[in-house]
Steps between C-alpha positions, in 0.01 A plus 500: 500500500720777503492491853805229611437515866097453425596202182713370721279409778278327257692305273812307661782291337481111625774295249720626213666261259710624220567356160825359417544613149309723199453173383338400768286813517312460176435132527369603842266773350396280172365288706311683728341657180426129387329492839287823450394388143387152619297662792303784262439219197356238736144517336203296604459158249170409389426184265234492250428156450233351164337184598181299411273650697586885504800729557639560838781760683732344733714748714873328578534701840779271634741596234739687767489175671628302209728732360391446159731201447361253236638189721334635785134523385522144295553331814196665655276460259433138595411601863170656529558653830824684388337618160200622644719701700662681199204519285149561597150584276403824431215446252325281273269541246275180321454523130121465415521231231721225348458718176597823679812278649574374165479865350768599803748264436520563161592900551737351798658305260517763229642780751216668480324699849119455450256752693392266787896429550549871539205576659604264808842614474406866545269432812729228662833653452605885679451788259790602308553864504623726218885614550548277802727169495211213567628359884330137358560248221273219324695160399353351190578140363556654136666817396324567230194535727651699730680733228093562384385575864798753562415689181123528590500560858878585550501204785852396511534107427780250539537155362797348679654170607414607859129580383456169364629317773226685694240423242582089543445499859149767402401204244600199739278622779245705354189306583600540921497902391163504363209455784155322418587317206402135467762242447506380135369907382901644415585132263163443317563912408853442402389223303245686280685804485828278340238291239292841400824637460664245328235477256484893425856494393499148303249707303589487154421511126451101395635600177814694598625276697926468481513176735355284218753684223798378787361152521449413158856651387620218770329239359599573152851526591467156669311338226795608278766310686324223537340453164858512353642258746217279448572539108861397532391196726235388209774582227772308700241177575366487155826531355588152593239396255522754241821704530494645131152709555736741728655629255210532246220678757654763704192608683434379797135500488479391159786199601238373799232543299679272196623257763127435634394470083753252452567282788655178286761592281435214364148545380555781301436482194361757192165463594549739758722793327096717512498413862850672536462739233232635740685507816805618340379734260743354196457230283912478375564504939208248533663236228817551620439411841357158342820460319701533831245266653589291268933462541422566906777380662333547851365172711194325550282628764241286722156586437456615874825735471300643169195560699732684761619701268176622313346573807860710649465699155065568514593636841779740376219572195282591809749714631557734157122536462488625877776699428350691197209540737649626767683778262115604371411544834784712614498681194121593568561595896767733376318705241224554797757544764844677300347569160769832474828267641347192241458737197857620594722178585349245431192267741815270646774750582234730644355185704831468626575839618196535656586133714847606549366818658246305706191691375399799226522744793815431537641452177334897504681606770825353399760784267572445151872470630390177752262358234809494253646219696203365644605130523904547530532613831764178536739670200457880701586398865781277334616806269483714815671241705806495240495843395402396140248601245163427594212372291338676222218299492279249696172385346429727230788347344205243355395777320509524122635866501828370661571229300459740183706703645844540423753390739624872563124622553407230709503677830377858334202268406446305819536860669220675250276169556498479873428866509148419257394211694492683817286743368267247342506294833351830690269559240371157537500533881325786519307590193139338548372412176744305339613595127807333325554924303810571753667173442465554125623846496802379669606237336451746241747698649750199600464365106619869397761514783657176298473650186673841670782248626584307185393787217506865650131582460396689767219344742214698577450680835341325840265801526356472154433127504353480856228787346443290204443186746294791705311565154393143422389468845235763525429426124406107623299642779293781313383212279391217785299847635381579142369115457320483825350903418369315183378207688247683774342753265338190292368351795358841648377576140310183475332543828415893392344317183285247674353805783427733201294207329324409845418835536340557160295177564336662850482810342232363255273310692489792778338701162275247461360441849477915543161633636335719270442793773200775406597863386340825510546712197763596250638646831659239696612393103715826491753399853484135388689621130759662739562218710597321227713725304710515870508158513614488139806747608615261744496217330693666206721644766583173668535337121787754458657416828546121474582565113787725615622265798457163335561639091433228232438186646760195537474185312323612242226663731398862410400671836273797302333231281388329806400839663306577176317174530394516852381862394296424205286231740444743771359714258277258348419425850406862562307525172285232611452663809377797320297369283326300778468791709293709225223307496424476834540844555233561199253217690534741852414814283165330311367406847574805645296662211208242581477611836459852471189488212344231736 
């Protein structure tokens, strides 16, 4: 090169074009750097792609072709031909069983790489060497997945409109990809992979279940409106007869159930003031309605318009006895499902949240800050709209603790009581045994807040009541473990009880039933004494071992008095032995004797 005549033989000139400004020189070289970096990050796509049957890796070779332009690829993706082009099958791998397909949607679905996943990753895809920028990339339908694959096998993933658009046409024609597969196969999987895995997540605990809280706070809502429309219809029809009784009965369960009672003004007489006194609860309210009967100025009703009537005001009876139902129930379904958020607010208001919020989960998930004006959002987007002040309050406002709250503390209080309830709505979400100790302790606290507010004592600290709550907790549970440790001992005593009797009754016929066996001397008397002073060690030494495991005996049982008494009949046992033994030892001796003078 430092040769000119040699370079220059080699390496001619053929055009020259200049720029026209410095301007134009740096837009001129930005974009030939553009160029350059499109050229060296133009990496090879490959889709992973979860289906019914197995996973599979797609490799999008005709991405050059396409440009990478969104429009472009939906418009192919309906035309097999062209998308075949741009995306061919690399591999595909079956999953053994509907169970083991089951098991790998769920970990799909949770973000979550299982081994077989990574193990077909790792042979499929090129290795990915340490220090080196990968030259390849895998497109994933969910990031979450793909996040979990890059941190594992440091695969680079990308979840993109343009990767999706690819995974639609993948999905649309993915039974022409697949070779020997019957027609029917791909839907009948799909099918029992979407009930199996519909039915692992409906999954639940019968008796935690929020939906019914949501649909009974509804109703009860409902039934409200229309029992007191109903009410003012039966007050407003029976008043035509009877306009006075208005005035005297203010209830308006107690004014249908008077109006059925009565029906003709004009039959009542004194003979049924105990008949009222009983519905009413009043003798003075139950003549004085018979006075009014009496100087009625109300008109005559047909007897088919006072049939009408007493059946319109049994029906709205109906409806107040379904009510106060209805309010058991939900009252019961929130102490199983909220007991902390019921012990706190209140079984309604805490109904309520959790509808407003669409489920316990989310009421959990939801800030104390949102949950303070759970139910106003129409008063905050307006106060935002107009620049005012926005809400304080949405439905806690039902609560007791703001209405005895003083008008100036009314926000510091709805404030301090949103904060509680979400706490006792994530307790309840995610504690498993439900307890109502949390809900108490706080309203503990929120009672001593209002106290703080209206006479300066000073409210005791989160940290001290939540170990308290803590306290009473483990306290509740050491005695459910104590009752059932009391419980199985019996039972395993009584069975110990009833084997040490059967064995004391086999123990004495077997002493019974011995064979007397014939002896030879004082000398085989001698090792016989030994064997039983051994055996008399090891029964005293097994004595002392279940005396020092099992001490003195439940239930009135004494475990050494038993062991004494199984004892003592062995030994009278062994006695008997002896003394049976003895003779027939002195009987082998005698003939012996005869045998050697004969």
């Amino acid at each position: 090169m430092a040769d000119h005549n040699r370079f220059g033989k080699v390496i001619k000139l053929v055009a020259f074009t200049p720029f026209d400004s410095a301007l134009d020189a740096v837009n001129q070289c930005n974009a030939v750097n553009r160029l350059s970096f499109l050229i060296e990050s133009a990496m090879v796509l490959y889709l992973l792609y979860e289906s019914a049957s197995g996973y599979s890796l797609f490799l999008a070779h005709g991405v050059d072709e396409i440009g990478q332009n969104t429009e472009s690829v939906r418009n192919s993706v309906a035309d097999l031909n062209r998308f075949g082009k741009a995306v061919k099958l690399v591999a595909f791998t079956p999953f053994d069983s509907a169970l083991d397909a089951l098991n790998q949607c769920n970990a799909v679905s949770e973000g979550h790489m299982t081994e077989e996943l990574r193990n077909f990753l790792e042979l499929t895809l090129p290795k990915v060497k340490e220090l080196k920028k990968p030259k390849f990339t895998l497109g994933v339908s969910e990031p979450k997945i793909g996040s979990h694959i890059f941190e594992v096998t440091k695969i680079p993933c990308q979840s993109n409109e343009f990767v999706l658009e690819l995974f639609r046409g993948v999905r649309l024609h993915f039974d022409r990809f697949i070779e020997n597969q019957k027609p029917g196969d791909l839907e009948k999987a799909q099918l029992g992979l979407g009930h199996s895995y519909s039915r692992a997540k409906v999954k639940f605990n019968v008796n935690r279940v929020d939906n019914m809280v949501i649909q009974a706070i509804f109703l009860l809502d409902t039934l409200d409106k229309d029992i007191n429309s109903f009410s003012m219809r039966v007050r407003e029809w029976y008043s035509w007869h009877f306009p006075e009784l208005v005035k005297i009965i203010n209830d308006n369960y107690l004014y249908a159930k008077v109006a059925k009672f009565i029906e003709n003004k004009s039959e009542l007489a004194e003979d049924k003031i105990p008949g009222l006194t009983d519905i009413v609860g009043d003798e003075d309210k139950a003549k004085e309605i018979v006075e009014a009967a009496k100087a009625s100025m109300g008109r005559d009703l047909s007897p088919v318009d006072l049939i009408n009537v007493k059946q319109f005001a049994q029906r709205v009876m109906d409806l107040s006895e379904y009510r106060k139902k209805l309010y058991d129930y939900l009252v019961t379904k929130m102490n199983d499902i909220a007991p902390n958020l019921a012990a706190l607010i209140g079984e309604v208001v805490g109904a309520r949240l959790i509808s407003h919020a669409g489920s316990l989960t989310n009421l959990a998930k939801c800030p104390s800050s949102t949950l303070q004006i759970l139910g106003a959002e129409k008063a905050l987007f307006r106060a935002l709209k107009t620049r005012g002040n926005t809400p304080k309050y949405g439905l806690i406002f039902h609560s007791s603790f703001i209405g005895r709250a003083s008008a100036r503390n009314k926000g510091r209080m709805a404030r301090y009581l949103a904060n509680k309830c979400s706490i006792a709505s994530r307790i309840d979400c995610f504690l498993e045994k439900s307890t109502t100790a949390f809900g108490e302790k706080l309203r503990e606290q929120v009672e001593e807040r209002l106290d703080f507010y209206d006479k300066g004592v000073a409210p005791r600290k989160n940290l001290d009541m939540m170990k308290a709550a803590l306290e009473t907790v483990l306290t509740e549970n050491t005695e459910m473990d104590v009752e059932k440790a009391l419980t199985e001992p019996s039972v395993k005593k009584s069975k110990k009880k009833k084997s040490k009797s059967e064995v004391a009754e086999e123990v004495e016929p077997m002493a019974e039933d011995k064979p007397i066996t014939d002896t030879i001397g004082d000398a085989s008397e001698e090792p016989k004494s030994e064997k039983k002073k051994k055996k008399e060690k090891h029964r005293l030494e097994h004595k002392q071992d279940l005396a020092a495991e099992s001490g003195n005996g439940l239930n009135g049982f004494n475990v050494e008095d038993g062991l004494v008494k199984k004892m003592k009949k062995k030994k009278k046992n062994m006695d008997v032995d002896d003394e049976e033994d003895l003779p027939a030892a002195n009987e082998g001796k005698k003939k012996k004797k005869s045998k050697t003078e004969d």
